[in-house]
N, C-alpha and C positions, 0 to 999 in steps of 0.2 A: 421336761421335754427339751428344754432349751440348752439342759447341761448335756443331752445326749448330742445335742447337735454340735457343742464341741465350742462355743461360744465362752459359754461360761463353766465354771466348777460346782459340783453339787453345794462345797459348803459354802462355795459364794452367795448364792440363789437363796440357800438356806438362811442366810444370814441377813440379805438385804430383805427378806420377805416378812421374818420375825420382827427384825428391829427396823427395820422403815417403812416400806410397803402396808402392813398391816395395821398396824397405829395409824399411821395415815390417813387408811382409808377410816378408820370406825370413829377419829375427831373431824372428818367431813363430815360423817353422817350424821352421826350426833349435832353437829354443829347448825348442818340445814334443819334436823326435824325439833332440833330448839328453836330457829327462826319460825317456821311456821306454827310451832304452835304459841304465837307469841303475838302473828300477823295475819292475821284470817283473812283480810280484807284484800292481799293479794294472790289469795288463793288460785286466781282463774288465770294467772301468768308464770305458772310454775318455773320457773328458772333457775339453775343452779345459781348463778353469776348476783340474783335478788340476792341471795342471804350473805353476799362477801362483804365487806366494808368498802367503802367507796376509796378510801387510803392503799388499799392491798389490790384494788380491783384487775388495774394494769399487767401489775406484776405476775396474777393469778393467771390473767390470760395467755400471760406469755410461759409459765408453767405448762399449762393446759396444749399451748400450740405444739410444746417440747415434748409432752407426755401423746398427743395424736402422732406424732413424727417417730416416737418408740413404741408405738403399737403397732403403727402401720409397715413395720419394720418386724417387726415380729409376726405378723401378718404371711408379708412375703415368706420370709425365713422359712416360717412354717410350713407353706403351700411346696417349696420346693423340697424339703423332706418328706412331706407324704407321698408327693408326687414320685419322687427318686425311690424309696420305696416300695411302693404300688407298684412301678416298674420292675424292681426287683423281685416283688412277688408273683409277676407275669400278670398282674389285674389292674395292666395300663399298656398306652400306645406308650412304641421309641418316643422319645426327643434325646436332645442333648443336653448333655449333663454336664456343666463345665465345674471342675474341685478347683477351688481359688487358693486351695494351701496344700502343701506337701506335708505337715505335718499335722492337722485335724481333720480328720476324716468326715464329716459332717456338714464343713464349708462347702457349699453348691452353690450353683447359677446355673437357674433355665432358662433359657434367652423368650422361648414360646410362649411357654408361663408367665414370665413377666410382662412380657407384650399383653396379653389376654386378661391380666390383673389389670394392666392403665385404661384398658379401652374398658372392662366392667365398673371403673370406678367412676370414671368419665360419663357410661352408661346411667350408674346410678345415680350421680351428683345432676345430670339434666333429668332425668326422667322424674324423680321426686320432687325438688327443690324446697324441701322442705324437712330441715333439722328434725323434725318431729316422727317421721314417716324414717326415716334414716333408723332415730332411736329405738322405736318400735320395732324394725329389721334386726338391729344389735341385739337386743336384747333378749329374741325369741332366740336367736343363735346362740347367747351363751349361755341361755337357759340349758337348751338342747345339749349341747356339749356337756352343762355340767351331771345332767340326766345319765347323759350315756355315759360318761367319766365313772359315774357312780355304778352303774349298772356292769362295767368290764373290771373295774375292781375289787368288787365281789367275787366275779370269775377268778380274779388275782387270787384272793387269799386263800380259796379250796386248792385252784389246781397249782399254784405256785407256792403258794405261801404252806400248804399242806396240813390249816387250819380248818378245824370243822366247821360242818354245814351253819351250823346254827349260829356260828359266830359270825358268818359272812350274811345269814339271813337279817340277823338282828343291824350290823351294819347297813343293808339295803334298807329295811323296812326305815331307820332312824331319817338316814339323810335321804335316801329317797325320797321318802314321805312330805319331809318340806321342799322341796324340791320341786314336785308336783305339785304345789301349789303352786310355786313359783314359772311354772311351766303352766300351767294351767291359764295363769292369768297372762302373759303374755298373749297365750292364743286367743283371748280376748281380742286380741290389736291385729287380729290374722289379716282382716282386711284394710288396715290402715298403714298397708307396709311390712307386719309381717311373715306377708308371704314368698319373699325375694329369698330369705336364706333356705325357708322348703322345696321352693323352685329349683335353687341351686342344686341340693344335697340331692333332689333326686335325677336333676341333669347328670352330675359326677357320677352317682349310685348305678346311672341304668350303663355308662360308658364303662365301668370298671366290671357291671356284669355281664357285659355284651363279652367284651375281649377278653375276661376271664374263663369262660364258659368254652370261647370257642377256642383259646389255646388249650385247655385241658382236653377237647375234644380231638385237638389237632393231635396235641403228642401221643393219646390213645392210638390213634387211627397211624401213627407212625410206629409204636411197640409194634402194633397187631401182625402188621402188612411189612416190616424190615425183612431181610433175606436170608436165610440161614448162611452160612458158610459153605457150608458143600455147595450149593449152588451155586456160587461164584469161581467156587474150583475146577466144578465141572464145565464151565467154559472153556470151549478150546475151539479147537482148528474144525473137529468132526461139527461142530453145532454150528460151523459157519461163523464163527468168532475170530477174529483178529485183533494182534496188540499193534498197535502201531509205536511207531518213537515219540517218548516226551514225557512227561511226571504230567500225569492230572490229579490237580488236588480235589477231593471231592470233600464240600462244605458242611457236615451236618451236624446237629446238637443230641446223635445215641453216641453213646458210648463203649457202644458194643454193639455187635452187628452188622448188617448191610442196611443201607437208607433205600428205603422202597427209590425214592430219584433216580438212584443209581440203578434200579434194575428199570424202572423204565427209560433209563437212557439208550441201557445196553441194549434194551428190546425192538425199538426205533430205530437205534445205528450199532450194528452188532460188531462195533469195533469199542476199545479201549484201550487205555495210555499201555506205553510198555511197562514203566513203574506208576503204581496205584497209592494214592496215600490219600487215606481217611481224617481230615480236621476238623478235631473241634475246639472251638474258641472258648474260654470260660474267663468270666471277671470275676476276681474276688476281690472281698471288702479291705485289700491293704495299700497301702499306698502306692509300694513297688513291688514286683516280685523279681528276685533276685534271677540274672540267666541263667545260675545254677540249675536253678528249679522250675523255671519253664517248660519244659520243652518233659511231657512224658511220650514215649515213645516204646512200639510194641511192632510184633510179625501178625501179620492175618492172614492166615494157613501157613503154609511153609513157605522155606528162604526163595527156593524158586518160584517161587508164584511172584514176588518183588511185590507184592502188596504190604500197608502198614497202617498201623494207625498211630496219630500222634495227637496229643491233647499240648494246647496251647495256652498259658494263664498272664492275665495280665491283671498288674494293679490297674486302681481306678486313675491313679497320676501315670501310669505307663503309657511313654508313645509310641503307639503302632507305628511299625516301620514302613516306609514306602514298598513297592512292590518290589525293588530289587535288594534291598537288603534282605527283606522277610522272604524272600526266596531261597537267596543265597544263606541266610542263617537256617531255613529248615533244610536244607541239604546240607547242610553242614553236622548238622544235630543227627540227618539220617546216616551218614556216615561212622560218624563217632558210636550209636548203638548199635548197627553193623560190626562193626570190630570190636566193639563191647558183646553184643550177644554171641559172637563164633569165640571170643575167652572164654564165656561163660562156660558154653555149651562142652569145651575142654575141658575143662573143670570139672564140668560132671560125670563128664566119661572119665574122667581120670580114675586109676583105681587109690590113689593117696586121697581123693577128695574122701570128707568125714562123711558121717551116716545120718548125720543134721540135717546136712546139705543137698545129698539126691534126692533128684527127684525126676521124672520122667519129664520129657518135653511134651509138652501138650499138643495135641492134633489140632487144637481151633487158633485160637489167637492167644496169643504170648503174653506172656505177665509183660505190664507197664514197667520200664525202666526212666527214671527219671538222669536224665543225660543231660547231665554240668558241665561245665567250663574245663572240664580234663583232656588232659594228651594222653591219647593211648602210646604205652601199653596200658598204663592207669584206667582200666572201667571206671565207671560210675561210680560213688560211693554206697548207694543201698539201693534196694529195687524195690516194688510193691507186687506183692502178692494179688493173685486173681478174685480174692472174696474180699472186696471195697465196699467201702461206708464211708460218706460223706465226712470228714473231718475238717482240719485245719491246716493253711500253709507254716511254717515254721514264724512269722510274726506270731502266732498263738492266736487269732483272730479268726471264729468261722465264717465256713463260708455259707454266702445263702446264694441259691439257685432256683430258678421258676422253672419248673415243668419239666425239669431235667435231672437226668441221672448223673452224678457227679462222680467222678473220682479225683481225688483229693491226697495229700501224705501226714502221716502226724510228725509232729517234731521227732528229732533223734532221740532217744532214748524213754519217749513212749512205750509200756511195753504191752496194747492190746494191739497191737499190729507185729507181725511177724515179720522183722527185717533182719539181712544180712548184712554185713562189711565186707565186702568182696576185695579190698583195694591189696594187690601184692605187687611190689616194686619189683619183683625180680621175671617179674613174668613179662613175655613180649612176644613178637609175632613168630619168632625163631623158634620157640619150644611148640608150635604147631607140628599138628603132625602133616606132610607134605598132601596128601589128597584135602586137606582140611584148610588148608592154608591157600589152596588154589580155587576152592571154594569162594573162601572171603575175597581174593582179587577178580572171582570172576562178576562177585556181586557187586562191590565198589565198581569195576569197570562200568558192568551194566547201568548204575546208579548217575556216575558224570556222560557216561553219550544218552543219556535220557535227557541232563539237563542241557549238553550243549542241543539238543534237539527244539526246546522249549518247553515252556509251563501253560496248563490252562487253567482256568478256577473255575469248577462245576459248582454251582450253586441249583437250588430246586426253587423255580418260584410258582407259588402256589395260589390256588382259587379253593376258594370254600365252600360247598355246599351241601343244604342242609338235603337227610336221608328222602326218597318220596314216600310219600305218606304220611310227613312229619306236619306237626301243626300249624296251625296259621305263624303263632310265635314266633317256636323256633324257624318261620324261613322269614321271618321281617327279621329276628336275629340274626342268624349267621349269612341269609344274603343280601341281607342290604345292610345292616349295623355294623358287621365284622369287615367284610370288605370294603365299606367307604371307609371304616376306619385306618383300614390297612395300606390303604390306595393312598393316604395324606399324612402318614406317618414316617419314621424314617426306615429306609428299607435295608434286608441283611448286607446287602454291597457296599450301601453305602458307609454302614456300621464298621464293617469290615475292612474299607476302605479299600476295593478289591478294581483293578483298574478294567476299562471297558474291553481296551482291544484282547484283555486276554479272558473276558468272561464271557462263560457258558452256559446259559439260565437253562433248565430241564424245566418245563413245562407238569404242575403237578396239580390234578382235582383229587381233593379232599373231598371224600362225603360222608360227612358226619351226623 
């Protein structure tokens, strides 16, 4: 685990385990259970530190203090990858996740989590005060882990390993089997202390299935109820709809579609921005992501409707821009696939373009173009096609997502994805054709008096609440466990880091 975490190297760990660690441990033991069976008479003081030699005793404990000081360190380590994890599987609240290295991706610090580790151990160290009742806690805990250790590696070898049943049975039943004994007698000591680590597992247990449950019930209830497209296009002037001047970014985590938010915004004030642009923000597990590949960018309906959507990826070491660069850089980005997508669209009406290459322009929303660091005339170098699956950014590193629909690129020269090279130096704004080319200035135009007009950030902020007629459970679940969760967690703005005077919370019940 700990080489995952980026600390150490697999054959380091391997290496010190074999040849130090494990001799180690089996000349302690040996060592005590020859003292005592030697010493009977001190049976009722059981102590490790009795069976040391009085010569070594110091030294032992000054070992010992070295050895509590590298567990408890490994302790923390750990806690903050489950945790960062968890999070990333959506079956955990935000906190903050600080990466202490640009090049190990595994290095974290959670500032909450570690506050909440001093004051439990501080908790435990008064409320016991006794070595004994401590051990007792230790030990039912690593019983338990190595139980369930045993029990998920089993799952390993069928659905991972793609060895049969019977080998992974005969596996369980070996080490299981002592194990449970070894589990067994612990729970002996259930009431003399080790009941701290059951309390625990099922405090974390019920938190991770409270906010699990009820994020999976949320992004349901956001597929179900998003807005088709036509809908959004049929706004207009006759349904008492007006655009006013400005870019609203509207915040949400589909990837497709309209976000219910957004139609109950529009339904409450039947106005919106003159340009529309749809963000969604995505972390993936690399360190940086290059500008190149930032920024994917798309039409939602047609060029006049000035609607878009754009997917935004950051590494976990990238820093979010303040509000006016990241303003300024995503109208930057909308420009450049503006003038990217009207080549295109040349292109394919061209009658020289190949037979590869056409394709009809779609009536909904436009294939993803991922818009790099280029000067037009130079488009983009490759585009992604509309039937997406989850892959990888060009580090080669997947990505993982909670509750969301991802779209993602493979590397160049993958070839289950169907990409073009579009880049021709000799093409430029000049070889438009004149009705087409006034087209594209009339879009650019409308795109810079939107931004000198100003930006807002629509965001949806949401209440949760369970269906009527649901049971006792689910409404001690989602309206009192989800929401006090949610209420003392870190919230999408803040994540976002999205500034006050320009945000627009849309008011949003869930009922799940």
């Amino acid at each position: 685990m700990f080489a995952d975490l980026g600390h150490f190297s697999h054959a380091a760990i391997q290496i010190a385990f074999s040849l130090l660690v494990y001799p180690t441990l089996i000349l302690a033991y040996m060592g005590q259970g020859a003292y005592w069976s030697k010493h009977h008479e001190n049976i009722s003081g059981i102590s490790f530190y009795l069976s040391v030699p009085e010569c070594v005793k110091w030294p032992m404990l000054m070992v010992a203090i070295l050895a509590s000081v590298v567990g408890s360190q490994a302790i923390i380590t750990g806690t903050f990858s489950i945790i960062n994890q968890s999070q990333s599987l959506g079956c955990f609240p935000r906190v903050k996740v600080v990466h202490t290295s640009d090049q190990v991706h595994g290095q974290i610090y959670i500032p909450e989590i570690n506050w909440i580790l001093m004051i439990l151990c501080i908790a435990v160290t008064i409320g016991f005060r006794d070595t004994k009742h401590l051990g007792n806690a230790s030990g039912l805990a690593v019983m338990t882990v190595m139980l369930v250790t045993t029990c998920l590696t089993a799952l390993v070898i069928i659905l991972c390993w793609h060895k049969p049943p019977w080998m992974a049975l005969c596996f369980l039943l070996f080490f299981g089997s002592i194990e449970l004994l070894y589990f067994s007698a612990s729970l002996v000591k259930f009431t003399e202390g080790a009941w701290l680590p059951i309390l625990l597992a099922l405090f974390l247990m019920s938190i991770m299935l409270v906010w699990h449950y009820t994020t999976v019930k949320k992004y349901e209830f956001d597929l179900q109820n998003k807005v088709s497209l036509e809908w959004l296009l049929a706004l207009g002037p006759g349904l008492g709809m007006s655009r006013v001047p400005g870019i609203g970014l509207v915040f949400t985590e589909l990837t497709s579609g309209i976000p219910a938010n957004f139609s109950r915004f529009v339904t409450n004030l039947p106005a919106f921005h003159r340009v529309l642009v749809f963000v969604c923000v995505k972390s993936v597990p690399v360190p940086f992501v290059p500008k190149a590949e930032r920024y994917l960018v798309g039409h939602v309906g047609p060029p006049a409707h000035r609607s878009y959507r754009c997917i935004i990826r950051y590494g976990y070491r990238d820093v979010h821009q303040d509000v006016d660069s990241f303003e300024s850089e995503l109208i930057t980005k909308l420009a450049d696939f503006i003038r990217y997508d009207w080549s295109r669209t040349c292109r394919i009406n061209s009658p020289l373009q190949d037979d590869g290459f056409q394709s009809n322009r779609p009536l909904g929303e436009s294939r993803l173009a991922v818009i790099g660091t280029v000067v037009f005339p130079i488009p983009a170098a490759y585009e992604i096609g509309e039937s997406l699956q989850p892959a990888s950014v060009s580090m080669g590193i997947p990505t993982v997502e909670s509750m969301v629909d991802a779209i993602e690129m493979d590397p160049i020269g993958n070839g289950k994805r169907k990409l073009r090279f579009v880049v021709d130096d000799d093409e430029s704004e000049s070889d438009m054709q004149p009705g087409t080319e006034s087209q594209l200035r009339q879009e650019l135009d409308d795109l810079w008096a939107a931004q000198q007009a100003g930006t807002a950030f629509i965001l949806g902020h949401s209440h949760v609440e369970a269906k009527h007629g649901s049971c006792f459970l689910k409404k001690l679940v989602v309206n009192f466990g989800y929401n006090f969760l949610r209420k003392n967690c870190r919230g999408a703005d803040v994540v976002l880091r999205v500034p006050p005077v320009s945000l627009l919370e849309v008011g949003m019940v869930y009922v799940v």
